[in-house]
N, C-alpha and C positions, 0 to 999 in steps of 0.2 A: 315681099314681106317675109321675112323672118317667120319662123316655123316654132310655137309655145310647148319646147318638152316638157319644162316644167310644168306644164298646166296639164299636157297630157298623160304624165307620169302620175301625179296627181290626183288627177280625176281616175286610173288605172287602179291605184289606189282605193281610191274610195271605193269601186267599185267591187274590190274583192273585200272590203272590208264590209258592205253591203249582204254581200252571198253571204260571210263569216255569219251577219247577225242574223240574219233570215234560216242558217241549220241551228241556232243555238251556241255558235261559241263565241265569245264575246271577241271583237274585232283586235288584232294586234297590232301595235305600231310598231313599226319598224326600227324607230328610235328606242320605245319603249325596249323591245327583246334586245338589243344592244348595250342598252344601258343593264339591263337586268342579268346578261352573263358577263360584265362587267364589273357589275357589283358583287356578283357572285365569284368571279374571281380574286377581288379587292378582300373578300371577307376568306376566300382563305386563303390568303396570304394572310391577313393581319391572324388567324388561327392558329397556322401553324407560327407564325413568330410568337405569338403568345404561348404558343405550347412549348416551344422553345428555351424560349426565358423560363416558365415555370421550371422543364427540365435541367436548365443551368443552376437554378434555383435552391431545385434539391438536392441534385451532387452537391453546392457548395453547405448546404444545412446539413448534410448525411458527415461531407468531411471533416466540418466542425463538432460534429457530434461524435464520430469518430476520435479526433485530436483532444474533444474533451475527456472523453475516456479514457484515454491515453493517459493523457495529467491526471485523471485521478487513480486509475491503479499504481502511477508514480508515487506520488504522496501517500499512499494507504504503503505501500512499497517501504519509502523513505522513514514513514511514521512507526512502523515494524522494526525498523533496522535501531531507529533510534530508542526505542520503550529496550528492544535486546540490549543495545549500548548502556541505557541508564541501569539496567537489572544489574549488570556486568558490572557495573563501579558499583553501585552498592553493595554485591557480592564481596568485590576488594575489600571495600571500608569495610563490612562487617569481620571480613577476617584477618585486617589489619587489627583490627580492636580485640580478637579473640587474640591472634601473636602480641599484642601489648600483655593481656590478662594472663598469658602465659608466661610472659617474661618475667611480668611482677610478681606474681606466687613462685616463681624458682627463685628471684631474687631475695622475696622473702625466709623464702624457707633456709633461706642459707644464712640468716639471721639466727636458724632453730637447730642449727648444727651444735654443735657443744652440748645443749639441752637431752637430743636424741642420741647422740652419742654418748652422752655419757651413760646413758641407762642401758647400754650392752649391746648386745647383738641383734638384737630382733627391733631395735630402734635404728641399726644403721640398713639391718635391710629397710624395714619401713620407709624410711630415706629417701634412700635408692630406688625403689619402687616409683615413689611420689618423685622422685626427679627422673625418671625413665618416663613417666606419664605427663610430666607438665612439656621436658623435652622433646618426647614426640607429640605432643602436640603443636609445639612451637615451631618442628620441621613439617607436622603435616598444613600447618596454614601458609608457613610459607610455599610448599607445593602448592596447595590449592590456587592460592594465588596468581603462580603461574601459569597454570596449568586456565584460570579463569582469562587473564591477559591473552595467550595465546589462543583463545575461541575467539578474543572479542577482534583478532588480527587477521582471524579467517572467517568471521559472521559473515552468512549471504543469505538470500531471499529465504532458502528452506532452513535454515537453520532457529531453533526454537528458543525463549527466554531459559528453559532448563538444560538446553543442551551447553546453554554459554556458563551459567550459575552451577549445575549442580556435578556434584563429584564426591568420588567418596572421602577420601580426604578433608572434604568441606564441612562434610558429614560426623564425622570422626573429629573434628578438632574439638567442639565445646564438651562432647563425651570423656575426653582422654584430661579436659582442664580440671573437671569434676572429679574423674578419678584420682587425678592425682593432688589434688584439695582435700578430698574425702580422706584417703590415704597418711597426709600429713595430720589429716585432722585423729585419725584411729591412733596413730602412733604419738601423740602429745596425750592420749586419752588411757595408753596403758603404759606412759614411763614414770 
C-alpha cells in the first residue's frame, strides 16, 4: 500500500499551525504568505508604473508649459515690433503732411513776391527769411523721414517706439513752418 504524504504533510501542517495558535500568533498558511509577497510584489510594480506615467506626465505638462511660454513672449515680441512699425508710419505721414504744409506756404508766398518786393528792402529780406524757414523746413522733414524709414529697416527687440519716431529734425520741422508763416505774416504787416 502506497504511503499518504499528502496526508502527512498535511497533518505536519496543522500541527505547527497548532503550536503557532497555542504561543499567540495566529497560524500562517503557506498559500496564504505566497500569495501575500505576491501581491506585494504585483502592487509594486503596478507603483512604480504608475509613478512612472505620472513622471512622463509631467515632463510632457512642464514642456508644454514651457512651449507655451515660448509662444507668448513671441507674440508680446512680435506685438512690440509691430505698435514700433505702426508709430513709424505714422511718424512718416505726419511729416509727409508737415513737407506738404511747407510746400504750400512757399508756394504761396511766391504769389506775395511783387507785393514784398515792391515795398524795398526789408520786404525782400523778410522774404527771404520766410523762404529760408519754410525751405528748411521742407529739407528737414524730408530728413526726418528718412532718417524715421531707416530705424523702421533696423527695428529689433530693444529698440524703442521713440527711438524709431523721434529726431530732431522731426522736432524742428512744424517750428521752422511757423516761423516762417509768422515771418511772411510780419512783413505783409509793415509793407
Amino acid at each position: 500500500m502506497p504511503v499518504p504524504w499528502l496526508r502527512i504533510i498535511d497533518g505536519v501542517l496543522g500541527a505547527t499551525d497548532l503550536v503557532r495558535w497555542v504561543k499567540g500568533k495566529p497560524p500562517e498558511d503557506a498559500l496564504a504568505g505566497g500569495t501575500s509577497r505576491l501581491e506585494a510584489r504585483l502592487a509594486g510594480v503596478v507603483v512604480s508604473a504608475l509613478k512612472e506615467a505620472f513622471d512622463r506626465d509631467h515632463q510632457r505638462l512642464e514642456l508644454e508649459r514651457q512651449r507655451l511660454e515660448e509662444e507668448r513672449e513671441r507674440a508680446e515680441r512680435l506685438l512690440r515690433l509691430e505698435w514700433q512699425r505702426q508709430s513709424g508710419e505714422r511718424e512718416i505721414a505726419r511729416l509727409r503732411m508737415l513737407a506738404a504744409v511747407a510746400l504750400a506756404a512757399w508756394l504761396g508766398s511766391l504769389f506775395l513776391v511783387p507785393r514784398l518786393t515792391a515795398s524795398g528792402t526789408s520786404g525782400r529780406v523778410m522774404l527771404g527769411l520766410a523762404w529760408l524757414f519754410l525751405l528748411t523746413a521742407l529739407a528737414a522733414a524730408f530728413s526726418a523721414q528718412s532718417r524715421v524709414a531707416e530705424e523702421l529697416g533696423r527695428m529689433d527687440d530693444r529698440s524703442t517706439s521713440s527711438d524709431v519716431t523721434q529726431s530732431a529734425a522731426g522736432i524742428a520741422v512744424p517750428w521752422l513752418i511757423v516761423a516762417g508763416l509768422a515771418t511772411i505774416a510780419v512783413s505783409l504787416l509793415f509793407t
